[in-house]
N, CA, C and O atoms as a GROMACS GRO file, in nm:
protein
  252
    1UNK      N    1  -0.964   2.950   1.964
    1UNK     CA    2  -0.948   2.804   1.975
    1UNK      C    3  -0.892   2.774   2.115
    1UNK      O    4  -0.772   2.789   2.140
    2UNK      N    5  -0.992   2.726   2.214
    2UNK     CA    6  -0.911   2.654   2.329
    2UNK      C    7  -0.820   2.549   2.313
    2UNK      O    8  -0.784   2.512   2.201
    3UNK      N    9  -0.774   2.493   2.432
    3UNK     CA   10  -0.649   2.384   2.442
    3UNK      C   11  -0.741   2.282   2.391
    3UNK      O   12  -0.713   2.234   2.281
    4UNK      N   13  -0.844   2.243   2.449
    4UNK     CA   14  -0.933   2.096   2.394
    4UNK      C   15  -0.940   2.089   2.235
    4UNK      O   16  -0.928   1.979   2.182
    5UNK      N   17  -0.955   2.185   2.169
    5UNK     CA   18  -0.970   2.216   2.025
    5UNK      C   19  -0.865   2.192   1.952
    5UNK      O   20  -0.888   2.149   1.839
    6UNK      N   21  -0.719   2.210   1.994
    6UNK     CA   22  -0.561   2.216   1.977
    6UNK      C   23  -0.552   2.068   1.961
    6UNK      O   24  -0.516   2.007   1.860
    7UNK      N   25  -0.589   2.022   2.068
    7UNK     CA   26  -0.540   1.881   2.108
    7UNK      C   27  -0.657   1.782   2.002
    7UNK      O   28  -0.613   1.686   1.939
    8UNK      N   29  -0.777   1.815   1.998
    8UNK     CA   30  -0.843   1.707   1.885
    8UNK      C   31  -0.757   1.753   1.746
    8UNK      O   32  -0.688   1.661   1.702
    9UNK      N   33  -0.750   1.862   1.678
    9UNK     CA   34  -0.666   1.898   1.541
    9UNK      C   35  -0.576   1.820   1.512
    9UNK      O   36  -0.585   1.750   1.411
   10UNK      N   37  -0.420   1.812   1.628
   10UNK     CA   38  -0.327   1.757   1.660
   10UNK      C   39  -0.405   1.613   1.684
   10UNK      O   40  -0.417   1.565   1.571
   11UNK      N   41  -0.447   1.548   1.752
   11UNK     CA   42  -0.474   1.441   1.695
   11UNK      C   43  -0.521   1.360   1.582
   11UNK      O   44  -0.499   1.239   1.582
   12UNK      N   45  -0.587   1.419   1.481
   12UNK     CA   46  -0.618   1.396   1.363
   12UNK      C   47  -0.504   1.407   1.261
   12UNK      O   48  -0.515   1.366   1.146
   13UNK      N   49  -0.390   1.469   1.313
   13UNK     CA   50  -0.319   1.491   1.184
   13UNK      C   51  -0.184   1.335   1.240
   13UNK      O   52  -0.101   1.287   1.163
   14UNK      N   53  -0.202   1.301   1.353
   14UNK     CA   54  -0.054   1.253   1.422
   14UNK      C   55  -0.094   1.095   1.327
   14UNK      O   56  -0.212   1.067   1.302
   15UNK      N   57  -0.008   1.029   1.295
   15UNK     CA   58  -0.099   0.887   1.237
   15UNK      C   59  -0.102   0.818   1.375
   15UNK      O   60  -0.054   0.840   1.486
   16UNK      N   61  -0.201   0.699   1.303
   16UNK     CA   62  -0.209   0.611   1.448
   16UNK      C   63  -0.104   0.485   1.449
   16UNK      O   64  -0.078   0.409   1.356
   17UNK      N   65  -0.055   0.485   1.576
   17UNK     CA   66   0.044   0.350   1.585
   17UNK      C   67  -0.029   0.227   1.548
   17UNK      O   68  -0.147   0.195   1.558
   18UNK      N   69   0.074   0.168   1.504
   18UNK     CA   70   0.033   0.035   1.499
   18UNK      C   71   0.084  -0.066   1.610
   18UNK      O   72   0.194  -0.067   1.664
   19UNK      N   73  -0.060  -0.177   1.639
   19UNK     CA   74  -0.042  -0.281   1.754
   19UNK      C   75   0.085  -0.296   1.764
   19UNK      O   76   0.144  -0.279   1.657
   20UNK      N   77   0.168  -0.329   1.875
   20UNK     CA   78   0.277  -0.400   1.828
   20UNK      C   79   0.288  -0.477   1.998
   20UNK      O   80   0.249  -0.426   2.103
   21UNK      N   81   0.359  -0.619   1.977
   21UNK     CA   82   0.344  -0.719   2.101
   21UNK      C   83   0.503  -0.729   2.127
   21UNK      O   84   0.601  -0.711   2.055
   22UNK      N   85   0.484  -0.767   2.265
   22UNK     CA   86   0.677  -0.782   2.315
   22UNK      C   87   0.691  -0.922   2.317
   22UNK      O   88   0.622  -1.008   2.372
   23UNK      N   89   0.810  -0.933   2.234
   23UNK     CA   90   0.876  -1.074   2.275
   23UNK      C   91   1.010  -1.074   2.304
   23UNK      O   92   1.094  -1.041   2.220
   24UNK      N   93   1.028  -1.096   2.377
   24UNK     CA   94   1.189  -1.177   2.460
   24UNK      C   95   1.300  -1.217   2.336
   24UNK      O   96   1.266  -1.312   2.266
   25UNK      N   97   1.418  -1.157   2.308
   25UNK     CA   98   1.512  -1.246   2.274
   25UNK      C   99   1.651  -1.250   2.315
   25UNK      O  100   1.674  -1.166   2.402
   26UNK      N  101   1.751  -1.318   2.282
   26UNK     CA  102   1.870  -1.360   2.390
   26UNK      C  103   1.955  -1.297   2.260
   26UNK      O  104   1.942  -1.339   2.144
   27UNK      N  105   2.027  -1.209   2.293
   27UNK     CA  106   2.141  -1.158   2.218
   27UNK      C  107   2.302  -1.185   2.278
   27UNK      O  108   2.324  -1.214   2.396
   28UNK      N  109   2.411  -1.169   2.170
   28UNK     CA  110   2.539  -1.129   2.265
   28UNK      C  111   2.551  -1.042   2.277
   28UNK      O  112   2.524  -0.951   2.198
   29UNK      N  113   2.622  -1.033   2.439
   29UNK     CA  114   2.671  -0.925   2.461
   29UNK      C  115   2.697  -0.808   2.396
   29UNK      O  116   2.648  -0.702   2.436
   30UNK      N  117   2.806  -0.816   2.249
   30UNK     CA  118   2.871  -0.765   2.210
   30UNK      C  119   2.762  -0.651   2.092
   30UNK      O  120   2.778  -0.537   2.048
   31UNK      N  121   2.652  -0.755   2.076
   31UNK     CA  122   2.572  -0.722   1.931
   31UNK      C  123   2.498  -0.607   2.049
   31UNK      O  124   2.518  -0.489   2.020
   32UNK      N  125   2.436  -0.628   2.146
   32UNK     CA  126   2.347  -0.560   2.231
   32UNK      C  127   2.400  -0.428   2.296
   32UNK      O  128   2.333  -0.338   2.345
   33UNK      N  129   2.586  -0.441   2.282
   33UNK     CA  130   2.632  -0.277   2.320
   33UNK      C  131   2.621  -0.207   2.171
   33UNK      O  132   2.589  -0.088   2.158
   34UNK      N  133   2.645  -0.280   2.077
   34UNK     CA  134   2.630  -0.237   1.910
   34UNK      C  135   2.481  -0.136   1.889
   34UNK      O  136   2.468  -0.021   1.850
   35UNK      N  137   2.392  -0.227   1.930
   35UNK     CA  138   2.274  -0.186   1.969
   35UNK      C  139   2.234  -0.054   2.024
   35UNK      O  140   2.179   0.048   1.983
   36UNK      N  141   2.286  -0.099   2.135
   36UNK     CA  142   2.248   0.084   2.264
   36UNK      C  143   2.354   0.191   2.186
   36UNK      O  144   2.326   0.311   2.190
   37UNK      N  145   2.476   0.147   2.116
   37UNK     CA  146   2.537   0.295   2.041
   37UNK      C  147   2.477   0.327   1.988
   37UNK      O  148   2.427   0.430   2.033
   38UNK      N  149   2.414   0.275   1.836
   38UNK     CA  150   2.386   0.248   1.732
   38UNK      C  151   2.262   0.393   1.797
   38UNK      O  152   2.284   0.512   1.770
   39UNK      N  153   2.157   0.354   1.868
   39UNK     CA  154   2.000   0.353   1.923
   39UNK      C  155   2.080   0.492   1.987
   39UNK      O  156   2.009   0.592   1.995
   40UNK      N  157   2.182   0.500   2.020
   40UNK     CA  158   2.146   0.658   2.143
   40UNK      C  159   2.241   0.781   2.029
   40UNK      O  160   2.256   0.900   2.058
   41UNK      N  161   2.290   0.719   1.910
   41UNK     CA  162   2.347   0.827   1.815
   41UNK      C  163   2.225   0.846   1.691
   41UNK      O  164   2.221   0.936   1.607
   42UNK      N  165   2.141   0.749   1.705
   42UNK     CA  166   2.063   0.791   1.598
   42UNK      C  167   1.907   0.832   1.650
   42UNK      O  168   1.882   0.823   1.770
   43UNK      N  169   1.816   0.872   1.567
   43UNK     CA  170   1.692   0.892   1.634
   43UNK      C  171   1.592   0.799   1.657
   43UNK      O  172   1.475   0.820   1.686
   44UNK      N  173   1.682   0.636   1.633
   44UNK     CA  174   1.560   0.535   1.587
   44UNK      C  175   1.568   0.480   1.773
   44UNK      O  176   1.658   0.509   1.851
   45UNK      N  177   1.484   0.423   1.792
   45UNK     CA  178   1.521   0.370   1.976
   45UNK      C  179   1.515   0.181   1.892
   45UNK      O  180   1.478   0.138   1.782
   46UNK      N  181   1.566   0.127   2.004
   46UNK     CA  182   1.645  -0.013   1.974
   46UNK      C  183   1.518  -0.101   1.922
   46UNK      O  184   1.526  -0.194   1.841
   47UNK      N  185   1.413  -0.060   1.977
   47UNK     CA  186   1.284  -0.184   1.913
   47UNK      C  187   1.273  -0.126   1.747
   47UNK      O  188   1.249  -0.222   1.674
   48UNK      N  189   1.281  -0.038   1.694
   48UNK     CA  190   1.255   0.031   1.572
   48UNK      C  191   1.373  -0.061   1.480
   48UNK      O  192   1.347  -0.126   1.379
   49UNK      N  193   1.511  -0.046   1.545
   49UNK     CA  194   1.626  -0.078   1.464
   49UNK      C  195   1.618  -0.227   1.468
   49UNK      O  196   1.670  -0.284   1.371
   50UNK      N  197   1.573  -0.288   1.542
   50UNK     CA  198   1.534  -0.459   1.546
   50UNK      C  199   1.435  -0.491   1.417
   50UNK      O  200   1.465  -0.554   1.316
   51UNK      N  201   1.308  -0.430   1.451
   51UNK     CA  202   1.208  -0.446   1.329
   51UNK      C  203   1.224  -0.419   1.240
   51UNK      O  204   1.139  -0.472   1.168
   52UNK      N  205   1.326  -0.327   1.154
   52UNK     CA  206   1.372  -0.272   1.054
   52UNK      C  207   1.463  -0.391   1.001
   52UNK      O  208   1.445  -0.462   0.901
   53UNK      N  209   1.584  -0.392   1.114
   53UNK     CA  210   1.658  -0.528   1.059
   53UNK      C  211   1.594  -0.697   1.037
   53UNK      O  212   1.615  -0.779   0.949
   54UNK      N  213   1.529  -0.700   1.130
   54UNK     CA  214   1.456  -0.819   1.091
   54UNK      C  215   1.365  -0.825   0.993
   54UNK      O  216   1.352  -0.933   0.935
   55UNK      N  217   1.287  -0.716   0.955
   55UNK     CA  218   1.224  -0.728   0.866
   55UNK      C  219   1.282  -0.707   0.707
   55UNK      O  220   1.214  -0.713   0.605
   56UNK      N  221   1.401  -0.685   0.715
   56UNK     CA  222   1.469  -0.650   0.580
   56UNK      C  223   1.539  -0.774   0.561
   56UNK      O  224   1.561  -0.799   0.443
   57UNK      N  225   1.582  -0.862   0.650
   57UNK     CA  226   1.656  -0.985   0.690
   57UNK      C  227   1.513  -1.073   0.587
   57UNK      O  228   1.526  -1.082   0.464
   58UNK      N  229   1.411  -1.120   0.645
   58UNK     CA  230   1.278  -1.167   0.594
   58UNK      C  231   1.299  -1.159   0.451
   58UNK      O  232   1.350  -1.237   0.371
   59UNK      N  233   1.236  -1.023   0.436
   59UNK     CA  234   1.243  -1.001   0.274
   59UNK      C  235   1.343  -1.065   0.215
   59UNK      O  236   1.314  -1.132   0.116
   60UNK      N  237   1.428  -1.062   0.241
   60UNK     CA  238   1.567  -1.076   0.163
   60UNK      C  239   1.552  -1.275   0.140
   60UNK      O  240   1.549  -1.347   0.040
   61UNK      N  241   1.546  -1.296   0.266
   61UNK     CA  242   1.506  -1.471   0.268
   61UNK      C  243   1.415  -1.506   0.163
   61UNK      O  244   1.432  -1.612   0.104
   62UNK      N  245   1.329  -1.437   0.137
   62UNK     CA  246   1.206  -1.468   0.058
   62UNK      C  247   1.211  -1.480  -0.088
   62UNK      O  248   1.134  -1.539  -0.164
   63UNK      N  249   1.330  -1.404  -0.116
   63UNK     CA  250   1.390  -1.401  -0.264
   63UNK      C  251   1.431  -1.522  -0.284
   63UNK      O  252   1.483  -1.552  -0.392
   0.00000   0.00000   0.00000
């Protein structure tokens, strides 16, 4: 098995991302150092821990 062969396998097994678009928002200070701790002790990076919270925030509204 060459490297080209490696690399299609490994791609078939990796899932595919989903779209995702940037938008701008204005935080405090204080929430945004909360943030970068939070993001550099865990394995999630800061856009992951946003969409997670906002989207659990949503749900929760919806009840």
């Amino acid at each position: 098995m060459n490297l080209n062969d490696e690399k299609r396998q490994t791609a078939f097994q990796r899932p595919k991302k989903v779209r995702k678009k940037q938008k701008t928002f204005y935080l405090p200070p204080a929430l945004i150092a909360s943030l970068r701790l939070y993001a550099a002790t865990s394995e999630l990076s800061q856009s992951e821990i946003v969409e997670k919270a906002l989207a659990n925030f949503l749900k929760e509204e919806q009840k």
